[in-house]
C-alpha positions in Angstrom: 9.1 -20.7 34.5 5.7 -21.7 33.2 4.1 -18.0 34.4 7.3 -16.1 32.8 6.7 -18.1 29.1 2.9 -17.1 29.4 3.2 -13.1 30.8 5.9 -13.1 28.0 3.6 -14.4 25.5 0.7 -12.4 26.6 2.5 -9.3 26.3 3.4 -9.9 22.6 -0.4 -10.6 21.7 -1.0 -7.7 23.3 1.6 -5.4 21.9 0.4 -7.0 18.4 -3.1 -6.3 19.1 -2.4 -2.5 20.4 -0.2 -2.0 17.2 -2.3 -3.3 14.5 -4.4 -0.2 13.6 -6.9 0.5 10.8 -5.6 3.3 8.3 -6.6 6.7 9.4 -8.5 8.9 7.4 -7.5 11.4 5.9 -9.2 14.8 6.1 -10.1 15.5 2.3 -9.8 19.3 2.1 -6.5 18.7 3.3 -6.0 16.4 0.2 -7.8 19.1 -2.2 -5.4 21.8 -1.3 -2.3 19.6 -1.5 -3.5 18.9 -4.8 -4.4 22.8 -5.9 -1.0 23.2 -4.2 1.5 20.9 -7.0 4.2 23.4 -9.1 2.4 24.0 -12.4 5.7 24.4 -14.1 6.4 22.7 -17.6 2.6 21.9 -17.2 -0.1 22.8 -20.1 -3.4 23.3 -19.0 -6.5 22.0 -20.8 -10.0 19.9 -20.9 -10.8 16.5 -21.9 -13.2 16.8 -25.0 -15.1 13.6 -26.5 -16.4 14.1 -29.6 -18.7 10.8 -31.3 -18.3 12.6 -35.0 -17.2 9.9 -37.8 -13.6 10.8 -39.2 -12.9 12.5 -35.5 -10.3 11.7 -33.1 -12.5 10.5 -30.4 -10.7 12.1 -27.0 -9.3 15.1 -27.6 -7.7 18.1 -25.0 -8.4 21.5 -26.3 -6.1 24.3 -24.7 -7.6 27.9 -23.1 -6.0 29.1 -26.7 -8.4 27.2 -29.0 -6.3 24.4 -30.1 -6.9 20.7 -29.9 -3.6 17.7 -28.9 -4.7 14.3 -29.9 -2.9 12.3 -26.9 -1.6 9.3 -28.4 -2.2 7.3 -25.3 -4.5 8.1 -22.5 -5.0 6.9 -19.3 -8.8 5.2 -18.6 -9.0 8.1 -15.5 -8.6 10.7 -17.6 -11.4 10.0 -19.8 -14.2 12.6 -19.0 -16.2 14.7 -21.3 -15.2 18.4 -19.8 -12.6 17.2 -17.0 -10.0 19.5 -16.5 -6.4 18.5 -16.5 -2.7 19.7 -16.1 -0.3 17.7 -18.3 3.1 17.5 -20.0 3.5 16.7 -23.5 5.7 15.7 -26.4 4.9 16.8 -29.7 4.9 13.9 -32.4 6.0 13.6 -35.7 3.6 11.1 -37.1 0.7 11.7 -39.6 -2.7 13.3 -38.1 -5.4 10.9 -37.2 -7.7 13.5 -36.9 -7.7 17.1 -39.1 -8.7 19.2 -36.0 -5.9 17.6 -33.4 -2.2 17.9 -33.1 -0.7 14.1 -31.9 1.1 14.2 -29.0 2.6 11.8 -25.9 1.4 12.0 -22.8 4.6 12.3 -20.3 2.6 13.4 -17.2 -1.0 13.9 -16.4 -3.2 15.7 -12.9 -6.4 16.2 -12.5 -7.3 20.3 -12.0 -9.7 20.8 -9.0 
């Protein structure tokens, strides 16, 4: 009885041992083209501007086209001078905090690669 209680117990340490694997890596080109490869539909594309002028909206995205959003709220990630990002927007109706920037919410926000 004694040698059944301790193959049995030896077995589960072991099965526990042999199961309790570190997180495999993942291959990161893999993880660049799954994110090249996201539906760009309902998405806007632009770059991150900072600008350090007094009376400016400090971060700022300014589209292929010229214009400027002023995103109301913006994730700490996202803040870098010249990064360039795929987002969703909502236009707001609330008065400009800056003259050169449209405000707008932030719905959804990717980095570009």
């Amino acid at each position: 009885m004694r040698t059944r209680l301790y193959i049995t117990g030896m077995s589960l340490v072991a099965i526990i041992a042999f199961s309790c694997r570190g997180q495999e890596a993942v291959a990161t080109e893999d993880t660049k083209t799954a994110l090249m490869d996201f539906d760009t539909t309902g998405y806007t594309s632009g770059t991150i501007v900072q600008s350090k002028a007094e009376g400016d909206c400090e971060w700022t995205i300014k589209l292929e086209d010229g214009r400027h959003f002023d995103p109301m709220t913006i994730d700490k990630d996202f803040m870098k001078d010249g990064a360039s990002v795929w987002f969703k927007y909502t236009p707001q109706r609330r008065m400009n905090r800056c003259d050169k920037a449209s405000p707008i919410g932030i719905t959804e926000m990717k980095m570009n690669m």
